[in-house]
N, C-alpha and C positions, 0 to 999 in steps of 0.2 A: 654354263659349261662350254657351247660352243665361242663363248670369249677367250677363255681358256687355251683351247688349241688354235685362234686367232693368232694368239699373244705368240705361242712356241714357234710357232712356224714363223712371226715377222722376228723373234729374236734367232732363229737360226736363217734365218737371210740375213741379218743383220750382221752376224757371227762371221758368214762366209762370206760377203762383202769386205767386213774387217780383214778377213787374213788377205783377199782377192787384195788390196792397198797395201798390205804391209809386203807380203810377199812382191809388188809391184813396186816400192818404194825401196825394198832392201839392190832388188836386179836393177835399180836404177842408179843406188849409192857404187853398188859393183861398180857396174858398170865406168861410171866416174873415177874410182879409184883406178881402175885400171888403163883407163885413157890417160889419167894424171903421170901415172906408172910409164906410161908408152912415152908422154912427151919428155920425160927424164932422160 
């Protein structure tokens, strides 16, 4: 049982880690587009 709520809680770190990257990779690709944008 207490495996169980082990498991939930490293998959919801794991969960918000994922978005912590993605949403950190998306403001990075911005980011890029828009310098690219500026040097045009």
């Amino acid at each position: 049982m207490a495996n169980r709520e082990q498991l939930k809680k490293r998959i919801s770190l794991g969960l918000s880690l994922a978005q912590v990257i993605v949403q950190a990779s998306l403001v990075y690709l911005a980011y890029k587009q828009y310098k690219l944008s500026k040097d045009y």
